[in-house]
N, C-alpha and C positions, 0 to 999 in steps of 0.2 A: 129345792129351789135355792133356799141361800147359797151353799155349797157353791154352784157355777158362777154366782154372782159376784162372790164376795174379793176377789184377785183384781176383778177391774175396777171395784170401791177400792179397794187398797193403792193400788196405784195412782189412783187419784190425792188418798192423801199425802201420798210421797211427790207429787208433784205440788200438794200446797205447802211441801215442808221447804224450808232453807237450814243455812249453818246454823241460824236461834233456835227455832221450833218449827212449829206448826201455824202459820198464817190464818188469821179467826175467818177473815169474810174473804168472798170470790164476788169478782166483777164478772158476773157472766161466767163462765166457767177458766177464769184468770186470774190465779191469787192475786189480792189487792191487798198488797205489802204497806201501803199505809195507811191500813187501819190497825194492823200492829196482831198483836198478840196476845193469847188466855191463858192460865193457867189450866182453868174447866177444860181448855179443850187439847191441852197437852197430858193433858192426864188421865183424859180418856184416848188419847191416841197410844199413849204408852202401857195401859190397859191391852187395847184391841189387838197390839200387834203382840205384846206378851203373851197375851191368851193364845195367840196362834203360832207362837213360837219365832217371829218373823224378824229378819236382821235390821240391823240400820234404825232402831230403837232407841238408840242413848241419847241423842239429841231431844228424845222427848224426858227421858229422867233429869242430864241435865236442867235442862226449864226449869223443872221441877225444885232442883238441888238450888237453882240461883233463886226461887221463887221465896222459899221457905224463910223465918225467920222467927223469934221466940213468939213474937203476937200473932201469929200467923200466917197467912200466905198474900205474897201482890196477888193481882189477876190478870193487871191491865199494864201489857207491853208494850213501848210505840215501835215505830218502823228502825229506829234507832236503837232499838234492844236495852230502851231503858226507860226504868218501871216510872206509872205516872199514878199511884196510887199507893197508899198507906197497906201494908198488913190489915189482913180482918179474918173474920171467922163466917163467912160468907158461905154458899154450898159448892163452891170451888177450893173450899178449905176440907168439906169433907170426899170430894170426888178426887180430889189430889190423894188423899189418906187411903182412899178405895186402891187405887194404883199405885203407890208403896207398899200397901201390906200383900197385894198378887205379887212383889216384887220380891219381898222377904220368904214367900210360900214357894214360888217355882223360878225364880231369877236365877242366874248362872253365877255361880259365887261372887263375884265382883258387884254385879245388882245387888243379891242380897245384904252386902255391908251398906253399899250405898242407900239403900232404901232404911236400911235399919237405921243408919244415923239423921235421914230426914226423919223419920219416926220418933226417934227419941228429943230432936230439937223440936218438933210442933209439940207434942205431948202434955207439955206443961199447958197449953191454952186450951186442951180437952174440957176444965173446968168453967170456961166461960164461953161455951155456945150455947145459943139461946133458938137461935135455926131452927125451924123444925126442917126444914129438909138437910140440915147440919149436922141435925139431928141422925136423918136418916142414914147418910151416907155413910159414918160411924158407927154407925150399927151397920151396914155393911161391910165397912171392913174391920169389922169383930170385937168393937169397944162395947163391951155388955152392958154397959150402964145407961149408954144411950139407946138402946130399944125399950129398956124400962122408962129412960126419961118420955120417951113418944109415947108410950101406951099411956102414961101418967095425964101425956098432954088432950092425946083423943076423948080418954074418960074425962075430963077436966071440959071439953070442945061440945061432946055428942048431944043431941038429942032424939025425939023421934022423929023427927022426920029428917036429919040431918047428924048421919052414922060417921063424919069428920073430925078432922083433925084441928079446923079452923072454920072459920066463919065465912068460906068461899074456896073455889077449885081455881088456883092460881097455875103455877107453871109447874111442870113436870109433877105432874099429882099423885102418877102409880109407884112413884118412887118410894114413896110414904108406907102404904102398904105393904112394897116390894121387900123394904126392910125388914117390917114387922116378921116376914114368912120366912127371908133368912136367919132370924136370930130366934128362930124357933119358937115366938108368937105368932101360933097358927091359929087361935082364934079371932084374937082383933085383927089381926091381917086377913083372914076369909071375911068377916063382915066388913071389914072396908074396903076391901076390893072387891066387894059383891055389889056394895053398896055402889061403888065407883062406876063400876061396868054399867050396872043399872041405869044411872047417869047419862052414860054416855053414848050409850047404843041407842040408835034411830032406828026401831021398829019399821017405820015407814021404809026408809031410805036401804032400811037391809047394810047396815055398817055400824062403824063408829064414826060419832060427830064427838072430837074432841074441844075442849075447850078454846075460845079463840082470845087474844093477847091483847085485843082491840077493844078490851071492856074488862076480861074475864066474867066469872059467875058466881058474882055475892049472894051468900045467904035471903030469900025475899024478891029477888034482883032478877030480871031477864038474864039470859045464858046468850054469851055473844059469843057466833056460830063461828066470827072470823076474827082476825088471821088465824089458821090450824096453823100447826108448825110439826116438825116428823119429830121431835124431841117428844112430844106424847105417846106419839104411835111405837116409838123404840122402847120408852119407858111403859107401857102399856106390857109389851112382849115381854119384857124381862118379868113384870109383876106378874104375870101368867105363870109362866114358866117354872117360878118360881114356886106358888101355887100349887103346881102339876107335882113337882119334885118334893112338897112336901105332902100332900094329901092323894097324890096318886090318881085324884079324879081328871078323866078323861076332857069335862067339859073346861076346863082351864085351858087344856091343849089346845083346843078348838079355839077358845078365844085368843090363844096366844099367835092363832095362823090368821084370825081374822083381822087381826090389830095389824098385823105384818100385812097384809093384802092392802090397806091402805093407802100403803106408798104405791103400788101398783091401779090404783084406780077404784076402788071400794071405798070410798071418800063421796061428801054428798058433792060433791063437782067432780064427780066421775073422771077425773084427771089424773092417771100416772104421773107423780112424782120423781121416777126413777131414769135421769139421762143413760138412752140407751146408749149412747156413743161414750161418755167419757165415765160411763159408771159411778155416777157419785147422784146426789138430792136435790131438787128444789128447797129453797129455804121455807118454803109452805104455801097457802095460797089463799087469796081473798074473795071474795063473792064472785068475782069476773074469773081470776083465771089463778095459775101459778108462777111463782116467780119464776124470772129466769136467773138468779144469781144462787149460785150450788157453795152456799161456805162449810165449814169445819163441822161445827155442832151436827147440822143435818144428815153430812155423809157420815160420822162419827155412830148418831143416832141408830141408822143403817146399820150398821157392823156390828155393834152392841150387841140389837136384837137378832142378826143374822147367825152370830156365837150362839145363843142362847137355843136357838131352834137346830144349828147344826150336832149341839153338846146335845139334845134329846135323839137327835142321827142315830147317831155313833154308839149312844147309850142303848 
């Protein structure tokens, strides 16, 4: 399924792209140019299309290149293509990092310089992330010392009845884990993504009920069911997958296509997410229904996880 899908998500984001970047939000399925620009979400766009080898990419390195500076990275671009916010070490600090160092690993010579010297000018502020999903992302793209800072942090977090990383399931949660199992802690990444799933699968409902934004789910605290957003259900797929690719067990895979079904309607408001016409996401959906505005993150979110099931294809 991803496979067929994933050319008319792509064209989609090349119609949210201009000469800067990658356009954050969509009016309706209409890049809405001013509300400016991410770095998060240029650097996963220059990710998605690397991974697939796809032209017309630099635009999103660029970003990146004007993003970076010794404290850090901007995030927040306006329609004017200039920055309205400080350097920080934010998790757009480390999902930038994520997508230089694929850039250093499989880039076409030119990338590769270019990613190697964003790399070596963020570097120095490796020392003062304190992020746990900053965390994560860095341990994604292969800083070994921050999967040990995160396991530090979970042991430091955990109890019994509460197998985390913090004191509540905030935004993008399976990232946390997803690290852990890349950097070759496959124990506390199984118990926390066990723990995770556990969480978050409705029995009843026969899915996942991910966490919603409109409260989140503090430790003690009701679990607020809404706003879902597809950034859980991509990051979900990828913590699976990843899972799968290290313990070979089968039931990872399955969770990894049930996370993905999601977007297609296995969601407790039985609502396809997925614009059949313009191939791109709902930005997620509330009690009543789903939105109708398709911006960056969400189609991003898409692609991410549609790599991630295609690369077990092929394999």
């Amino acid at each position: 399924m991803p496979s067929k899908r994933i050319d008319l998500a792509l064209a989609y984001i090349y119609k949210m792209t201009d000469e800067t970047g990658l356009i954050e939000h969509a009016k309706f399925s209409e890049p809405n140019k001013a509300e400016g620009y991410s770095t998060d979400d240029n650097a996963r766009a220059y990710q998605a299309m690397l991974s697939l080898g796809r032209p017309r990419r630099n635009v999103y390195l660029d970003f990146l290149k004007r993003a970076v500076g010794k404290d850090g990275f901007h995030n927040d671009m306006d329609e004017g293509g200039e920055w309205i916010d400080e350097p920080g070490l934010g998790e757009w600090f480390g999902r930038a990092m994520v997508a230089v160092d694929l850039g250093i690993k499989i880039g076409d010579p030119k990338e590769k310089g270019e990613c190697r010297r964003i790399w070596d000018k963020a570097k120095p502020a490796f020392t003062q992330v304190t992020s746990r999903r900053t965390m994560a992302q860095l341990a994604l793209a292969g800083v070994p010392q921050m999967a040990d800072k995160l396991v530090a942090v979970w042991e430091e977090n955990r109890t019994d009845d509460w197998e985390w990383f913090e004191e509540g399931l905030y935004y993008d949660n399976a990232r946390l884990p997803h690290a852990l199992l890349t950097a070759g802690k496959i124990i506390p990444g199984k118990i926390t993504l066990d723990w995770l799933i556990n969480k978050l699968w409705d029995e009843k409902m026969n899915c996942f009920s991910f966490v919603g934004q409109a409260g989140w789910w503090r430790k003690g605290e009701p679990k607020a069911e809404f706003d879902q957003q597809p950034v859980e259900a991509g990051g979900m797929v990828e913590a699976c997958m990843a899972a799968y690719r290290a313990t070979k067990d089968k039931k990872y895979l399955d969770w990894a296509n049930m996370a993905y079904e999601w977007y297609f309607g296995r969601n407790i408001i039985k609502e396809s997410l997925v614009d059949e016409k313009t191939g791109s996401i709902r930005d997620g959906f509330n009690s009543l229904e789903c939105s109708l505005n398709e911006g960056a993150e969400a189609v991003l979110s898409f692609v991410l996880a549609s790599i991630n099931l295609m690369e077990n294809e092929i394999s």
